[in-house]
Structure formats: C-alpha cells, structure tokens
NUDREN-110164 format. One line per 5 residues: their letters; for each residue x, y, z of N, C-alpha, C. Coordinates in pm, 1 decimal, decimal comma. Layout:
a = X:Y:Z:X:Y:Z:X:Y:Z; ...
***
This chain:
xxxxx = -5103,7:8355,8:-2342,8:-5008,2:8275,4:-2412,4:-5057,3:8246,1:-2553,7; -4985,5:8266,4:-2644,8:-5015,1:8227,6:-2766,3:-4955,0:8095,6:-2803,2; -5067,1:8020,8:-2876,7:-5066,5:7899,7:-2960,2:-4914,5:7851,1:-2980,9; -4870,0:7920,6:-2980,4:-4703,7:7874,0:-3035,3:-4637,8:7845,1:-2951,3; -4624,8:7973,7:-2808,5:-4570,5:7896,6:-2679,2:-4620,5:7809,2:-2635,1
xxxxx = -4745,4:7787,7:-2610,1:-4794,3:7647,7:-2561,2:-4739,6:7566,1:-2616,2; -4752,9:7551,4:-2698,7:-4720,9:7409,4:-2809,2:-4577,5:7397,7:-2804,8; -4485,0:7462,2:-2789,0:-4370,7:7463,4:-2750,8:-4335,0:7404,4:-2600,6; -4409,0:7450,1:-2553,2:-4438,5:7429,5:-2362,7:-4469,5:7318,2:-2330,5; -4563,8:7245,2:-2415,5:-4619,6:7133,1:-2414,2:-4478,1:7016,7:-2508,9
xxxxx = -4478,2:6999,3:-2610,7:-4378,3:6970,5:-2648,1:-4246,9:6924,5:-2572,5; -4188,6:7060,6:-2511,4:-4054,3:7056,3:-2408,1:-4131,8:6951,8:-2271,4; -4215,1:7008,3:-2228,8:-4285,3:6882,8:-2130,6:-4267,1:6732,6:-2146,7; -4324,8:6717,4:-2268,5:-4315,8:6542,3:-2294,1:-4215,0:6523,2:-2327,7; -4136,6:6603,7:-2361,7:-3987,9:6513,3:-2390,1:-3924,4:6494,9:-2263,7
xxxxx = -3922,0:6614,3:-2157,8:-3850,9:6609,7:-2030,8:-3918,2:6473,7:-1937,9; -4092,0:6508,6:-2016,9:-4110,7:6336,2:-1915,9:-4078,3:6219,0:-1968,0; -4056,3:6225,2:-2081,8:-3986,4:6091,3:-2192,7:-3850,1:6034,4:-2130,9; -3769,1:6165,6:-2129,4:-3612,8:6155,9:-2069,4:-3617,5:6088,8:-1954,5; -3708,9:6176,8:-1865,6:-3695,4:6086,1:-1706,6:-3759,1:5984,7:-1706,9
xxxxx = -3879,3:5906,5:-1783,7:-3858,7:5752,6:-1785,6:-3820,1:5669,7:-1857,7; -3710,6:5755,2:-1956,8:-3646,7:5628,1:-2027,1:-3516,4:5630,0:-1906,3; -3439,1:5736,1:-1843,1:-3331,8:5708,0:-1758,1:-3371,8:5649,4:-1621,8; -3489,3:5698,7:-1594,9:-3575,1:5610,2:-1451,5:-3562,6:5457,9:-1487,1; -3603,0:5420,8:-1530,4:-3631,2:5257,8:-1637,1:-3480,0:5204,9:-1622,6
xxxxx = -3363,1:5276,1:-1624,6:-3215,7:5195,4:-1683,4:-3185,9:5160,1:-1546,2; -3133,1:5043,8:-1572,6:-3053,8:4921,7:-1456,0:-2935,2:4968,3:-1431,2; -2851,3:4990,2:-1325,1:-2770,3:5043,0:-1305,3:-2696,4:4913,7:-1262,7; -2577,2:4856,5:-1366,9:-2535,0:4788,2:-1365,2:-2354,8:4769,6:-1276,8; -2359,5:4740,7:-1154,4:-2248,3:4776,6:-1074,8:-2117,2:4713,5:-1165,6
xxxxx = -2019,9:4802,6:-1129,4:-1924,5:4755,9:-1227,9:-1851,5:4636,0:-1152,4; -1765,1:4530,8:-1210,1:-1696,8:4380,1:-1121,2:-1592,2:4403,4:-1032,9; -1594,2:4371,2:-933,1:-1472,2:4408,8:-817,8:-1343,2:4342,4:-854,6; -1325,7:4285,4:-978,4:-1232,1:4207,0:-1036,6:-1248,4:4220,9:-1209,5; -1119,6:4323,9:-1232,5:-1144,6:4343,7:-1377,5:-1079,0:4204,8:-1465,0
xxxxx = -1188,8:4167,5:-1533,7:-1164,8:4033,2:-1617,8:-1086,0:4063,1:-1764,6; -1041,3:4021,2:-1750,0:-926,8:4021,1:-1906,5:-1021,3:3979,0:-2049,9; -972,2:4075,4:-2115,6:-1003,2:4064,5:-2245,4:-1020,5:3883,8:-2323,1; -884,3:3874,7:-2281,0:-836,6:3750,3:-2360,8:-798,3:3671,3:-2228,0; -758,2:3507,5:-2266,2:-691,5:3427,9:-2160,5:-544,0:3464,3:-2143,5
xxxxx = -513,7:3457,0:-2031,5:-412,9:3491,4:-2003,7:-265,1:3355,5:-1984,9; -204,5:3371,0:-2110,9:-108,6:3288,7:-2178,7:-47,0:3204,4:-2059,8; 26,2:3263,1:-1955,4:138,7:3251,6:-1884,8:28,3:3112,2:-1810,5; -70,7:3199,3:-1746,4:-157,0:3091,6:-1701,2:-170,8:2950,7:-1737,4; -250,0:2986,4:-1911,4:-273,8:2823,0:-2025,8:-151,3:2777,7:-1992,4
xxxxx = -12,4:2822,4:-2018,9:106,7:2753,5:-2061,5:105,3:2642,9:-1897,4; 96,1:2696,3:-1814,4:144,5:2664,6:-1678,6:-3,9:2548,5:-1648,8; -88,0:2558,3:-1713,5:-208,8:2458,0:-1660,4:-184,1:2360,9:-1798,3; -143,4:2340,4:-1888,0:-130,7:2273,0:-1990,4:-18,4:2168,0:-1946,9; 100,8:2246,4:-1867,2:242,2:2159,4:-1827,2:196,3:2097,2:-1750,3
xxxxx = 89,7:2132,8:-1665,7:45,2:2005,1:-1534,0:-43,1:1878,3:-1592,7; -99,8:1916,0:-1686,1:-207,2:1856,3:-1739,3:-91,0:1752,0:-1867,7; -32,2:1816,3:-1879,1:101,9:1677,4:-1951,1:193,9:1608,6:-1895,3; 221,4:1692,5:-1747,5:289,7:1570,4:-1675,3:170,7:1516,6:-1628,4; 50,5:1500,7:-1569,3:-29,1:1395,1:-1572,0:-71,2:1285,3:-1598,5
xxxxx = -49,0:1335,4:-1787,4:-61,4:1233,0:-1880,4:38,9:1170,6:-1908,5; 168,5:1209,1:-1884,5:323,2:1156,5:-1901,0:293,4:1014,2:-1756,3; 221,7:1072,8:-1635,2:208,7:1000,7:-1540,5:125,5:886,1:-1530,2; 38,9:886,0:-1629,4:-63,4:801,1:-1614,1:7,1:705,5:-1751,7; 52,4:753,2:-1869,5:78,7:645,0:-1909,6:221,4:555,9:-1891,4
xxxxx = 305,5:643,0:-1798,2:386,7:523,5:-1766,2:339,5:450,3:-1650,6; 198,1:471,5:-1551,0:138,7:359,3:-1516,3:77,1:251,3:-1579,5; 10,7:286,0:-1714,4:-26,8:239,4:-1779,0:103,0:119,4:-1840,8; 193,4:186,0:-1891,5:289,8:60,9:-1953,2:368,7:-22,6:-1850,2; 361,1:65,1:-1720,9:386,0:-36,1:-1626,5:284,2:-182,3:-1595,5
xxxxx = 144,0:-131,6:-1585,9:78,8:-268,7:-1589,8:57,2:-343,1:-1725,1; 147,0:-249,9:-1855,1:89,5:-383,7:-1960,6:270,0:-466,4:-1960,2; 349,0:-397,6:-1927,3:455,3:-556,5:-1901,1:440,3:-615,6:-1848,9; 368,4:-578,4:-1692,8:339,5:-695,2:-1632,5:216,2:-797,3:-1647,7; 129,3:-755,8:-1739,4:28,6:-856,3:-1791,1:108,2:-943,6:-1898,9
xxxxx = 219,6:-832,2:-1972,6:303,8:-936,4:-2080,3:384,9:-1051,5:-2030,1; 430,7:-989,5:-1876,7:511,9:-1051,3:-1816,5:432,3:-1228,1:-1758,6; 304,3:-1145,4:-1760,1:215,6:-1353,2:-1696,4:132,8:-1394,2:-1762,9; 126,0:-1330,4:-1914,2:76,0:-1401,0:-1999,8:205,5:-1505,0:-2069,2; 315,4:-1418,9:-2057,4:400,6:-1498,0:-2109,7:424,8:-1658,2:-2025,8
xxxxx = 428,3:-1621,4:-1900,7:464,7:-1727,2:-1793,7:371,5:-1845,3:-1861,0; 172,7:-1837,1:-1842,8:72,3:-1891,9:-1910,4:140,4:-1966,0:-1991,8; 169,5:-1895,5:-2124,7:195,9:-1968,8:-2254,6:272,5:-2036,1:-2236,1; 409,5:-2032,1:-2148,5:516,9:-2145,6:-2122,3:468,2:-2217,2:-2038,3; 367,0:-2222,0:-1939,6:304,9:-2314,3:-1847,9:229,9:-2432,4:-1970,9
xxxxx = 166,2:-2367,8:-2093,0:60,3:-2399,2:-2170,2:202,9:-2529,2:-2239,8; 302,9:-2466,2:-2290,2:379,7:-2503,7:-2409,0:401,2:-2658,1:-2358,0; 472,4:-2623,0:-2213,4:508,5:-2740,9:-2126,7:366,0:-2864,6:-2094,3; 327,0:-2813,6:-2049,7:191,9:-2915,2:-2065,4:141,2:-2965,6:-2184,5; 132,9:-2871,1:-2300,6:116,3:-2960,6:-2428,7:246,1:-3049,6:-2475,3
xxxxx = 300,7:-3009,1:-2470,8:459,4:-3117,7:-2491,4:445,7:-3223,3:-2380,8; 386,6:-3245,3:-2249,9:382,5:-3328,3:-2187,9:303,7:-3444,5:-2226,9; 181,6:-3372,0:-2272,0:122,4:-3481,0:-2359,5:98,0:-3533,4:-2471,6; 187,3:-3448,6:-2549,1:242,1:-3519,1:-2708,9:360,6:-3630,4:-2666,2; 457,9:-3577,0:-2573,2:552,5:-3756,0:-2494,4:482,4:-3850,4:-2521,4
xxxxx = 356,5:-3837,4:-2357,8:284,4:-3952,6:-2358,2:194,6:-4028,4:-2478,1; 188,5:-3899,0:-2547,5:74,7:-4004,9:-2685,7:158,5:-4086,0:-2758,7; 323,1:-4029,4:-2799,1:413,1:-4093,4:-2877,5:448,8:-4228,9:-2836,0; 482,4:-4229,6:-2711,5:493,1:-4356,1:-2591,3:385,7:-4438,8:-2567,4; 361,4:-4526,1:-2647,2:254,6:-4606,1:-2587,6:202,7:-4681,6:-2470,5
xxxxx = 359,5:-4753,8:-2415,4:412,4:-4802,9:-2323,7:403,4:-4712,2:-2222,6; 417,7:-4615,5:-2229,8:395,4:-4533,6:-2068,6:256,7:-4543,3:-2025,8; 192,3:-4541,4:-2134,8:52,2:-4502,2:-2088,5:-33,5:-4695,7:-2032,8; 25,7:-4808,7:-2110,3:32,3:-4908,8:-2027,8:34,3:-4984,2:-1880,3; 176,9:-4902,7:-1876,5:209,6:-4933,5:-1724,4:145,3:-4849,6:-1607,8
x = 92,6:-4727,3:-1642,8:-30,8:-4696,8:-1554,8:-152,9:-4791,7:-1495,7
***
C-alpha cells in the first residue's frame, strides 16, 4: 500500500468513527401523542373568557346585593341615631320634664 492509500484509509476511518458517535450520542426524541397547536386556539379563549365574565357579572351582583343591604341598616342606625338625638335635645329644651323625674 502506498502512503496515499493509507492516509486515505485512515482518514475515511475516523470520519466513519466520528459519524457513528456523533449519531450514537443523539437522543431520540419520541414524537407527542397529541399534536399541540402552534398558537392558542381562539374558539377555546373566546368560550373560557365568557365563563370567566359571567362569573364576574355573578359575583358583583352579589356584591351590590350585600352593599344595599348594609345601605339598607346603616340607614335604619342613622334614623335610630336621629331619633334618639332629637329625644334628647326635647328633654334639654324642657326643663320641667327633667324636674318631675
């Protein structure tokens, strides 16, 4: 054999063993039993967005349901309050009432 085939021989060798452990070495990555979409899929967002606003449509007319009714007995309070202070602006004006006790 002359110098040239060898070196040729040798050469083609290490590359063929190069090849088989750079492809020996690669992870063979199984492909997904469920092909995933590029992008989100619209129809979906639109349809999880409508639940997620009647929710919020739901929660705040609970919400304004319990603030009339806090308006509703704070108000009562203040007329409980009004009446009792007027009860005893009477008696301070009246001197005589507070006498005959």
């Amino acid at each position: 054999m002359s110098k040239k085939s060898f070196f040729l021989a040798c050469t083609l060798t290490v590359i063929i063993i190069m090849c088989m452990l750079v492809l020996g070495e690669r992870v063979v990555v199984p492909a997904p039993s469920v092909a995933e979409q590029p992008f989100a899929n619209s129809v979906e967002q639109r349809a999880q967005m409508i639940s997620e606003l009647r929710a919020i449509r739901q929660l705040l007319s609970d919400q304004n349901t319990l603030l009339r009714e806090q308006n509703r007995l704070l108000s009562e309070q203040l007329n409980v309050l009004k009446k009792i202070s007027s009860g005893e602006s009477k008696r301070e004006n009246h001197p005589g009432a507070q006498a005959s006790r």
